[in-house]
N, C-alpha and C positions, 0 to 999 in steps of 0.2 A: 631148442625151440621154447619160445619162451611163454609160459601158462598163463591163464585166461585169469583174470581177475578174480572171478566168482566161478566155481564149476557147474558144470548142468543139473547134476544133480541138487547143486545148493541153492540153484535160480529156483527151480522147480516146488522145494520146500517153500523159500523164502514166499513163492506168487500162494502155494496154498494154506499160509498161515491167515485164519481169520482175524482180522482187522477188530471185528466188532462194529464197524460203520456196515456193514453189510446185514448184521443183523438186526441193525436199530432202525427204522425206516426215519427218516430227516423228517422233525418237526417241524409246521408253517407257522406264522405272526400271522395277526390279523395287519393287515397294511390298513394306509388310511386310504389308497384308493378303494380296497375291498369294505371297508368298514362302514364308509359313505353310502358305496351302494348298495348293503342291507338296511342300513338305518334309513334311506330313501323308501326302501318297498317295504322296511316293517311300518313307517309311518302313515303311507298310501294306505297301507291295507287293513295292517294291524290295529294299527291306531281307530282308523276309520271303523274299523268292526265296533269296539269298544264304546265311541262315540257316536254309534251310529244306533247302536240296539239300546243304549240307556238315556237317549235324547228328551225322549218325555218323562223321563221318571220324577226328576225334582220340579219341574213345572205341570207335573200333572194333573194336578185341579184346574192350572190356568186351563186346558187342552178341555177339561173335561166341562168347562163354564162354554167353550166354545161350542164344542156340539150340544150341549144344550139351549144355548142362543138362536142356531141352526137350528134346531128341529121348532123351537116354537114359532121362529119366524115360518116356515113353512108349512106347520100343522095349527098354529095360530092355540098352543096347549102346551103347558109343560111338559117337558121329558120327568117319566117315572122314575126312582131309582134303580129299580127293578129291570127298565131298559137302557138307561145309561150303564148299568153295569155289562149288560150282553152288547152293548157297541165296542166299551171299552177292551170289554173280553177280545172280541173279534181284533180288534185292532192289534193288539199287546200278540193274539196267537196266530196272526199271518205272519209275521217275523220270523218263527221257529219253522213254521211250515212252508215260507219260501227258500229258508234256509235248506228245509232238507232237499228242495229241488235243487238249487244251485248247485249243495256239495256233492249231489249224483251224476253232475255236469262236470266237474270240478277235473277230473279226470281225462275226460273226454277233449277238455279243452286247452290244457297239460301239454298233451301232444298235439292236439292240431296246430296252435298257434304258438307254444315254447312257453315256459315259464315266465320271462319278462313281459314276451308279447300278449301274453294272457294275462297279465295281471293290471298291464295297463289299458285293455279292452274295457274290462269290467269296471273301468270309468266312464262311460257311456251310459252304462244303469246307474249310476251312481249320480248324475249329472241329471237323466230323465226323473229319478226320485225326487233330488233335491228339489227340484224347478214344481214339481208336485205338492211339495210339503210348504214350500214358501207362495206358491197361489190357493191354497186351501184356505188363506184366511182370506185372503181378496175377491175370489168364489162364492168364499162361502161354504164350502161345501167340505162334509168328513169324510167322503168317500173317498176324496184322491186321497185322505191322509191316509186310509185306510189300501189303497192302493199302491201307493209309498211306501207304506209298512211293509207289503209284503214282498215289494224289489230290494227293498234294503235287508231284507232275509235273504233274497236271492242272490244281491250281490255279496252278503257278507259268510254264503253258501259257498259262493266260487272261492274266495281272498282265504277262507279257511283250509282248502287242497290246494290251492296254487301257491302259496305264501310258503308254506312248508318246505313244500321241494325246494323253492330258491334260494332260503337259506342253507338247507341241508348239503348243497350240489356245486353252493360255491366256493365257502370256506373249504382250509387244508382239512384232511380227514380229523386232526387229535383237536380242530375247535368247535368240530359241528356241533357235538350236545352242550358245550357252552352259550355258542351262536344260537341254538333253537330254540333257548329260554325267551328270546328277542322277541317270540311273536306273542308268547303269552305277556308280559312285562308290558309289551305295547297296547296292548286289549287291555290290561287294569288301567294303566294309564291313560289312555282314551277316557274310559268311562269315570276317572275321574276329574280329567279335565271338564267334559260337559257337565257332571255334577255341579260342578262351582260355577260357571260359567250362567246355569240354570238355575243361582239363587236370585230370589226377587230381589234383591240390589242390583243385578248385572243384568242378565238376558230373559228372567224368571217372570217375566210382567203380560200381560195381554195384549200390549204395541207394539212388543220388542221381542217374543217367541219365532215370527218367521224370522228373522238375525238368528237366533240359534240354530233352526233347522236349518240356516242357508251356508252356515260355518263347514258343511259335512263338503264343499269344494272346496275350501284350502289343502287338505289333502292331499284330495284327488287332483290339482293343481301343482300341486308337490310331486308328484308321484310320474309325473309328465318328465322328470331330471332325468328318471331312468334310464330313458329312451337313448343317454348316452353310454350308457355303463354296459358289457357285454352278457349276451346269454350264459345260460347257464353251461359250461362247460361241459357236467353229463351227459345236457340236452342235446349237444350240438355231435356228442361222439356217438352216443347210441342209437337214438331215435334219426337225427340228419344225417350221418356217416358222414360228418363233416373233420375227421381230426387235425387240420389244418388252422378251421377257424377255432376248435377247444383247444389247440393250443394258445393261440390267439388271445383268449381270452385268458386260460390260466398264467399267462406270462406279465398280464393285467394285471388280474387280483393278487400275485404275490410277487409284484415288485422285479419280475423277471431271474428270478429265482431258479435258476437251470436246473440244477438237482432236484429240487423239488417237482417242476413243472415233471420231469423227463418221471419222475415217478409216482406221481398221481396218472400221468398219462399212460403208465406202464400197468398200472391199477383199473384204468378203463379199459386199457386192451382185454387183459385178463379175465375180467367181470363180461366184458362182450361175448368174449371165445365162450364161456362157460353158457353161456344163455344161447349162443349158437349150438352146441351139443348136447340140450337137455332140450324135452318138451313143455310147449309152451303148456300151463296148467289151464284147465278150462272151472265154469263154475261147477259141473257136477263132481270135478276133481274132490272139490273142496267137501263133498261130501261123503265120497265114496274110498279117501288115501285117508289112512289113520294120521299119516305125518303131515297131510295138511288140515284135517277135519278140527285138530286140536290146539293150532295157531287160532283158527276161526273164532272154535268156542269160546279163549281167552278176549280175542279181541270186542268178540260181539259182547260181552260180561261188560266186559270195562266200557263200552261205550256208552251201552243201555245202563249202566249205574249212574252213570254223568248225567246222560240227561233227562232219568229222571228221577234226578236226585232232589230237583225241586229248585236248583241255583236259577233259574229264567224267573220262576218266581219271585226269588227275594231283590235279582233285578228289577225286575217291572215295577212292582208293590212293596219295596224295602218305604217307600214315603209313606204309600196308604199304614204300611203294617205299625209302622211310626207312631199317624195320625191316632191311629186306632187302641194303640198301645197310652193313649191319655198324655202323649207328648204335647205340649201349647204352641203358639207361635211358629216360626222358623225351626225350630229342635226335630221335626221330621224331616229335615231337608238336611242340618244340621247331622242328624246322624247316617242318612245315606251319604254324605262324603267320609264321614269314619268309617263306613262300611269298603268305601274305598280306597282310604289313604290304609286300613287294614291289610286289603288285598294286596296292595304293593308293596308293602313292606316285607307278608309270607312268602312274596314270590323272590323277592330280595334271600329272604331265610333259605327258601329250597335250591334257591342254585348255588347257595354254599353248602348243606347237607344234605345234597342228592346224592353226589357218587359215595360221598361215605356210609349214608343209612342204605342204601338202595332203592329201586322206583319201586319195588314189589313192599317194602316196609313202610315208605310215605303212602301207596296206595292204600293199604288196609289200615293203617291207623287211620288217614284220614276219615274212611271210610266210616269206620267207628266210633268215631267223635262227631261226622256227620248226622249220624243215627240218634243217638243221645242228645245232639244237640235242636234237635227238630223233636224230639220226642218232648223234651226242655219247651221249644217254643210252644208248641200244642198245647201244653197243662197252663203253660201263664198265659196263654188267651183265654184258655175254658174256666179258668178259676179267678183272672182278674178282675172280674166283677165283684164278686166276695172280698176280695184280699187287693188291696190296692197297690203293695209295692211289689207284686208282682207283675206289674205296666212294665216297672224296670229291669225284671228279669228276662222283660220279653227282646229290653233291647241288648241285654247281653248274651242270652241264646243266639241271636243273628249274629253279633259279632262273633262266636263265636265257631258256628255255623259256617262264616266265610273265611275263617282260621283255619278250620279241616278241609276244606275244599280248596284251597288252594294250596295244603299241601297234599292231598290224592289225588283226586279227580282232574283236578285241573292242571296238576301239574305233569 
């Protein structure tokens, strides 16, 4: 009789020797169809944040000549400084505080309308701002600008929670914290695009300001491509119990990539099962389970360090701090774009030594040198009257100010 090539026992061994491809889970490439359609929604949104919250900052005397033209025509009296300062205030702090409304929205509207179809909604406030900001000089009137200010918090409330997940959800798992850096990178860039845009040779003028505020639709105009590229794959398996279409889509973003799709998809099943067998957490969880009370604590630290850390400040008033600081001419306009070609370079710096320092090492150095570096700004304002080259130290404590912060906080 004549013997089997391999015996069973030898099959047996040969099928349970590990490979090693079984322990390695299969790397993904960013494709160019997937690459497009993040740099689409980090543009729409990310972008727009950036150029949206720093729109008046380099023209902001021109802004601030306007509502005082505006109130004397109406009160037929100069505006004080004293209340130009409280209009400007209000204007500059509806931003932050429609912001906080939006991103408490931000969530909510995640899952009702899906990550792509959420983020292309919140062009609709984007669109009713814009149309606001560019009739305010035709009007007349500060209040829509002032009313603009604060949709543009609210829109750039939502694009800050909705932005994240879509990047996070659609790249392979080993590029996401590469891919995440896309939304901050996008936000310096923004704001420093309108920086230049907003020097008085370009758009910085008092005939040519509503052009600037009306720029914030290219964007959002841009941002309309998406509507081809597919949802979010997470989205569609968790939340829709659709895994038919997240395949669909993952077979999109990575090129049709069988092995990989079949185990990111294996990856959703997984992550599913596990939230189907555990309870969902409610908010008093979060205070009353030691294992979840101390995620909180960390998180709530780091937020509240961020904001307020004073960076909304040096946005709004990095020109006035300028002005003030004894700079002549264009040089406070001049150095709120250093303040921003700065920020994009450190943000360049951290996503090459993030995963080597770690995030816990850039957050407290940054921290630190934050501290120091505002303690810095403080004395050469208080003592520049006296000592006059310290105007220049003032404008190196902010540089250097946006140095630390965008390696902690921000990053």
């Amino acid at each position: 009789m004549e013997q089997p090539l391999i015996l069973n026992e030898e099959l047996e061994r040969i099928e349970t020797i590990p490979t090693g491809y079984e322990r390695q889970p299969r790397k993904g490439v960013l494709t160019n169809y997937l690459l497009i359609s993040l740099l689409i929604a980090a543009f729409g949104s990310a972008f727009q944040f950036g150029f949206s919250i720093a729109v008046f900052n380099t023209p902001s005397s021109i802004i601030k000549s306007f509502y005082k033209s505006v109130y004397n025509e109406r009160n037929g009296e100069e505006m004080s400084n004293s209340t130009l300062d409280t209009y400007w205030s209000i204007t500059n702090g509806l931003v932050p505080f429609g912001g906080m409304i939006g991103g408490m929205f931000s969530g909510f509207t995640a899952d009702l309308l899906g990550r792509k179809y959420g983020l292309l909604s919140v062009n609709v406030i984007v669109l009713i701002s814009t149309i606001l900001n560019v009739l305010s000089k035709f009007v007349k009137s500060f209040e829509t600008i002032m009313t603009s200010r604060f949709l543009t918090g609210f829109y750039c409330g939502l694009f800050s929670g909705l932005l994240p997940l879509y990047l996070a959800e659609c790249p392979p798992k080993n590029l996401r914290g590469s891919v995440g850096t896309l939304n901050q990178l996008s936000i310096v860039i923004g704001i420093l695009v309108v920086n230049i845009l907003g020097l008085p040779d370009l758009l910085g003028t008092s005939d040519r300001w509503p052009i600037l505020v009306g720029l914030s639709i290219v964007p959002a105009l841009a941002h309309l491509a998406l509507i081809i590229f597919p949802e979010s794959p997470k989205y569609l398996y968790m939340k829709k119990n659709n895994p038919v279409e997240a395949e669909k889509a993952l077979l999109n973003f990575h090129n049709h990539d069988r092995l990989l799709v079949d185990q990111e998809l294996e990856e959703l099943k997984d992550e599913k099962s596990i939230l189907a067998h555990n309870p969902h957490a409610t908010w008093s969880d979060f205070w009353t389970q030691t294992r979840l009370r101390k995620p909180l604590f960390v998180a709530l630290i780091i937020q509240i360090s961020q904001q307020l850390s004073g960076i909304n400040a040096v946005i709004f008033y990095s020109t006035d701090i300028f002005v003030k600081a004894g700079l002549d001419g264009d040089w406070p306009i001049y150095g709120t774009i250093i303040l921003g070609a700065v920020q994009i370079l450190m943000t360049f710096v951290c996503m090459v030594i993030v995963d080597r320092a770690g995030r816990r090492i850039l957050l407290l150095s940054g921290m630190i040198g934050m501290c120091i570096s505002s303690f810095m700004l403080a004395l050469t304002r208080i003592f520049s009257e006296k000592i006059e080259w310290l105007n220049y130290m003032t404008v190196l404590s902010a540089v250097f100010y946006i140095i630390f912060f965008s390696i902690g906080p921000d990053f």
